[in-house]
N, CA, C and O of each residue as an XYZ file, in Angstrom:
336
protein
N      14.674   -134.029    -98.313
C      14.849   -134.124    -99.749
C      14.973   -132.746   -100.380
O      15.511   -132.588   -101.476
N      14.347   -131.530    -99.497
C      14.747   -130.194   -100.215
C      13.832   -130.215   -101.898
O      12.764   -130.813   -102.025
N      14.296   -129.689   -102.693
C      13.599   -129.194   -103.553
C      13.628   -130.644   -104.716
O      12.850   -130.602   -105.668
N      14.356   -131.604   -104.587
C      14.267   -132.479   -105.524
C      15.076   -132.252   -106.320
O      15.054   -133.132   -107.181
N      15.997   -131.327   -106.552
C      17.574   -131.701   -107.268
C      18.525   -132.122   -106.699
O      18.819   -132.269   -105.512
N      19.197   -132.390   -108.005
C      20.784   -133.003   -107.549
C      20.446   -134.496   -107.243
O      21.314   -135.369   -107.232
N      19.393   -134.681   -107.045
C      19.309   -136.670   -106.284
C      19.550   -137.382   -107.937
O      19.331   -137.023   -109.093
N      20.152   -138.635   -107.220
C      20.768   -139.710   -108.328
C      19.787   -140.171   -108.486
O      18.949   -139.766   -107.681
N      19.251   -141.259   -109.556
C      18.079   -142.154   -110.169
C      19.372   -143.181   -110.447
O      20.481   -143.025   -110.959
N      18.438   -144.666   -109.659
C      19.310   -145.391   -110.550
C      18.176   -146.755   -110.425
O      17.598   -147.020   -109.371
N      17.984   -147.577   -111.771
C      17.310   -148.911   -111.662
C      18.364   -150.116   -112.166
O      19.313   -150.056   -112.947
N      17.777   -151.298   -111.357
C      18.847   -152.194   -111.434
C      17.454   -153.293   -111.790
O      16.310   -153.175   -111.350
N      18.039   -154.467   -112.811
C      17.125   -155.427   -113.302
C      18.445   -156.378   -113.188
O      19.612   -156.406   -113.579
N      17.554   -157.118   -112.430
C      18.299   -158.351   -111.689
C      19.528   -158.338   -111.416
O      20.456   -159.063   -111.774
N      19.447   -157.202   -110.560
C      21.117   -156.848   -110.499
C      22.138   -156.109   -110.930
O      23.178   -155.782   -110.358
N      21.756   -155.893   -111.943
C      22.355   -155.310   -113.226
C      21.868   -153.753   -113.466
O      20.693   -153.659   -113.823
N      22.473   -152.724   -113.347
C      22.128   -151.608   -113.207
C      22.252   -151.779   -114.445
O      23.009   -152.573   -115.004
N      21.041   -150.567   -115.225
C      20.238   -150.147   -116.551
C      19.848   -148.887   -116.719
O      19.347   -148.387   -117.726
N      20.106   -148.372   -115.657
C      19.805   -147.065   -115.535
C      20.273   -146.405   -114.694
O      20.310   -146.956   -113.594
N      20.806   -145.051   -114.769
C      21.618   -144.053   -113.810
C      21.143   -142.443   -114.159
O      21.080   -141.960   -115.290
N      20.920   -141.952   -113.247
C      20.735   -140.211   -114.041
C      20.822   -139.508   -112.486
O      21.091   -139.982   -111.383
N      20.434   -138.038   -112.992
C      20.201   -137.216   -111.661
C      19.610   -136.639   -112.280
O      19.720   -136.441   -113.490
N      18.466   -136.057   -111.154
C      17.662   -135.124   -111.301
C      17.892   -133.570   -111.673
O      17.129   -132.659   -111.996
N      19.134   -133.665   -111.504
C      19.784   -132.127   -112.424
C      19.720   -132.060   -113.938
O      19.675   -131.024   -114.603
N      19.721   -133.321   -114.399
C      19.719   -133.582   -115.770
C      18.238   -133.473   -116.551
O      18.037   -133.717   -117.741
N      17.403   -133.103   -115.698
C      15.917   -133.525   -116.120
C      15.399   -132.112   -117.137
O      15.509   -130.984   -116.658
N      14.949   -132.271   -118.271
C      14.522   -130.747   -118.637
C      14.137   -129.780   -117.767
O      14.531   -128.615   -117.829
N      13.239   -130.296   -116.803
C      12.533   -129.243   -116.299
C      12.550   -129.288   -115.112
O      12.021   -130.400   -115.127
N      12.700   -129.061   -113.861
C      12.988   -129.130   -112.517
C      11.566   -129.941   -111.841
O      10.396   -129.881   -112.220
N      12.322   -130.877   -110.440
C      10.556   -130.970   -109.727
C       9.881   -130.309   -109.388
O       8.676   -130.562   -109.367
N      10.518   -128.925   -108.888
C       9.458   -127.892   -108.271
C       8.624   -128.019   -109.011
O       7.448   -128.123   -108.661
N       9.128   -128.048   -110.558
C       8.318   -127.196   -111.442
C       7.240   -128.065   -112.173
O       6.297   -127.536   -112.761
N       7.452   -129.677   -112.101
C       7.089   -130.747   -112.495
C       5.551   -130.491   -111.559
O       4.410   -130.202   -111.920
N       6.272   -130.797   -110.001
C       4.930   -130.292   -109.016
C       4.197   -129.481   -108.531
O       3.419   -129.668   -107.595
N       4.416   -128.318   -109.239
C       3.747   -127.216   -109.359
C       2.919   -127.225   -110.537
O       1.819   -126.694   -110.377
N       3.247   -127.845   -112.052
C       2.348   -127.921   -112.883
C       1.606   -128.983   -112.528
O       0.436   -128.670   -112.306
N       1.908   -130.381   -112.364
C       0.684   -131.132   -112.184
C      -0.622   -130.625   -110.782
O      -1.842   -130.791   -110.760
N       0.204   -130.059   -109.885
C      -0.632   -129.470   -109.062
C      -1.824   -129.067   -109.402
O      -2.863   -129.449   -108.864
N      -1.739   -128.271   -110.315
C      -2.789   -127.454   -110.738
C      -4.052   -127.952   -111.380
O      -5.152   -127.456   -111.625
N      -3.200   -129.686   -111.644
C      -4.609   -130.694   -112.477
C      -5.497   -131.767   -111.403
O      -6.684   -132.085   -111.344
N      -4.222   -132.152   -110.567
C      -4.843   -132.737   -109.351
C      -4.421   -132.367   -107.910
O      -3.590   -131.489   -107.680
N      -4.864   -132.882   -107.229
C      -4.511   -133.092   -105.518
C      -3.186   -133.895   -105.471
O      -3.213   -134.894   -106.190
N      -2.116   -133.702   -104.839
C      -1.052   -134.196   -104.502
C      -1.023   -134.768   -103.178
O      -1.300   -133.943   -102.308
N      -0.834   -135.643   -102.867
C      -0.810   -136.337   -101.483
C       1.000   -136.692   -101.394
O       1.822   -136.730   -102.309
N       1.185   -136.931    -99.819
C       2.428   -136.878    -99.376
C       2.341   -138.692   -100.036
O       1.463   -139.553   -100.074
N       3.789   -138.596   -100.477
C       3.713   -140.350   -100.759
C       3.179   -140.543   -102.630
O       3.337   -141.547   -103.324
N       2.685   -139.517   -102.945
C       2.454   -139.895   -104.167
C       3.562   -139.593   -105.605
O       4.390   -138.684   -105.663
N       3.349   -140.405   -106.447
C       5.000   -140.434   -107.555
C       4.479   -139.842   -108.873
O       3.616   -140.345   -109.593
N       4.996   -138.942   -109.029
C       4.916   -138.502   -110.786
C       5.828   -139.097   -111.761
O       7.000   -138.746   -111.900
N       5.160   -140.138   -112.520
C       5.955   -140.702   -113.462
C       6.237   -139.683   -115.052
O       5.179   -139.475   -115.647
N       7.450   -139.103   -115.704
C       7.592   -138.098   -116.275
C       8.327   -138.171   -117.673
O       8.281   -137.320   -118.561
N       9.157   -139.621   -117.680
C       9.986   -139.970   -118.767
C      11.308   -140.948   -117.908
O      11.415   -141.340   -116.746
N      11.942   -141.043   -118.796
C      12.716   -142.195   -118.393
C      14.178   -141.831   -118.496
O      14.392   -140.968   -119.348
N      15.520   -142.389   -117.668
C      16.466   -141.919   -118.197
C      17.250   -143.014   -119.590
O      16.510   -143.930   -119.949
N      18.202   -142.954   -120.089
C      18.545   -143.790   -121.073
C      18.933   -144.999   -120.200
O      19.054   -145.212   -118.993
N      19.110   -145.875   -121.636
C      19.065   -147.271   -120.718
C      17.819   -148.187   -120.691
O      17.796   -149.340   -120.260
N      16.698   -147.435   -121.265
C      15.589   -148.491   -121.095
C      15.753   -149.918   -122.423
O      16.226   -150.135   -123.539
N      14.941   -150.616   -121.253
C      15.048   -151.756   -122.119
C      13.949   -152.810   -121.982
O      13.822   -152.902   -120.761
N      12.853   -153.883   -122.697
C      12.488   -154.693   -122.422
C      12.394   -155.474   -121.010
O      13.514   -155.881   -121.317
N      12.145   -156.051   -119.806
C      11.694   -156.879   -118.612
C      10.827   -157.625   -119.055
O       9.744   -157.326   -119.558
N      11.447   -158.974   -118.815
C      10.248   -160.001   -118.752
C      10.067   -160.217   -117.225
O      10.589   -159.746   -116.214
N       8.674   -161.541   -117.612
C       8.559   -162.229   -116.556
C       9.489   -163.003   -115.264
O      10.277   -163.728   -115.871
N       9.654   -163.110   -114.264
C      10.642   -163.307   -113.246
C      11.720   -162.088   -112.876
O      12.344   -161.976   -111.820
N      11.768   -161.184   -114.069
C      12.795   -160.365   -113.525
C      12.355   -159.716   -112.036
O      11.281   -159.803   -111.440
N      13.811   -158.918   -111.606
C      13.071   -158.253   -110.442
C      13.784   -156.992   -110.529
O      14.833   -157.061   -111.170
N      13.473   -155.813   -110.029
C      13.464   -154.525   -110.580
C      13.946   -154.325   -109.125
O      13.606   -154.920   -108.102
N      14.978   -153.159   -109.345
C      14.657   -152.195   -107.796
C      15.494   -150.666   -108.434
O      16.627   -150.428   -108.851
N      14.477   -150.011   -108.269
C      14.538   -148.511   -108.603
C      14.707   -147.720   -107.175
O      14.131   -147.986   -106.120
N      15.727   -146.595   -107.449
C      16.140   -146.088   -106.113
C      16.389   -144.162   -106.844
O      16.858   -143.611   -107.841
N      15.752   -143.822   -105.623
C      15.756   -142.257   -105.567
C      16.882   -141.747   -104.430
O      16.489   -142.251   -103.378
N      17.905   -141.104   -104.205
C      18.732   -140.686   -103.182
C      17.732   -140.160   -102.597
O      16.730   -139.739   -103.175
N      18.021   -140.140   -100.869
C      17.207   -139.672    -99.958
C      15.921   -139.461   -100.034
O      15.282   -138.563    -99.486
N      15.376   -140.670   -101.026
C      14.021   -140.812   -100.791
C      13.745   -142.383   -100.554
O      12.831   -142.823    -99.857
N      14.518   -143.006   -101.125
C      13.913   -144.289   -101.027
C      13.880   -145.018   -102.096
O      13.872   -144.314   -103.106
N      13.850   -146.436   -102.358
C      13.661   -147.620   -103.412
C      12.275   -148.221   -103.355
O      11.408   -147.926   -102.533
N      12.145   -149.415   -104.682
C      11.103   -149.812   -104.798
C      11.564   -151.145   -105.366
O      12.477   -151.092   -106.190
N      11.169   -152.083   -105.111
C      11.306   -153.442   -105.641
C      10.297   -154.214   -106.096
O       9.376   -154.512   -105.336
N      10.328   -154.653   -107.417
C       9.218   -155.449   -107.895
C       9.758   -156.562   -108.816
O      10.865   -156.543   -109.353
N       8.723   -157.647   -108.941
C       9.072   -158.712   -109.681
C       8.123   -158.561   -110.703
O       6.937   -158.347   -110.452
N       8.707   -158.690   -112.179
C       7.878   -158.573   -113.059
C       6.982   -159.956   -113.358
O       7.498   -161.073   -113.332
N       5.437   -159.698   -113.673
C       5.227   -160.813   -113.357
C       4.481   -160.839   -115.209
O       4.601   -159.813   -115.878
N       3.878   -161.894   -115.727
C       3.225   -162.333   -116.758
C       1.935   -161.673   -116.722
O       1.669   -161.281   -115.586
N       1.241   -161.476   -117.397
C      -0.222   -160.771   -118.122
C      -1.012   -162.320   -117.355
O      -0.438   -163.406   -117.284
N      -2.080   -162.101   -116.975
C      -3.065   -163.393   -116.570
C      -4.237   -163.513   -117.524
O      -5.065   -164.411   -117.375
């Protein structure tokens, strides 16, 4: 993955892509993202800094299903579920 630029962001809700960006576009670089939070906690391999969003956000209800994808890192899939 190298330093964490240049990779695409993209989330898709039920299919339907909602979101697209790259990490070149981000104010502030990851180095620099993980170098400041560093300094507040412990970083473990595997762990995600959530930082802002790209455009495109929108409302998910219940049943939807999400899959968010990082280039050369990997996706995530979830079904949104109801409050219990």
């Amino acid at each position: 993955m190298g330093d964490g630029s240049g990779l695409e962001l993209t989330l898709e809700v039920n299919g339907e892509r909602r979101q697209h960006a790259n990490t070149s576009s981000m104010l502030r670089s990851v180095a620099s993202l993980v170098a400041h939070a560093s300094r507040f906690m412990t970083l473990e391999r595997g762990d995600l800094l959530f930082t802002g969003t790209p455009a495109g956000v929108g409302p998910v209800r219940p049943g939807d299903r999400l899959l968010a994808r990082i280039e050369r890192v990997g996706s995530l899939s979830v079904v949104v579920e109801a409050e219990s």
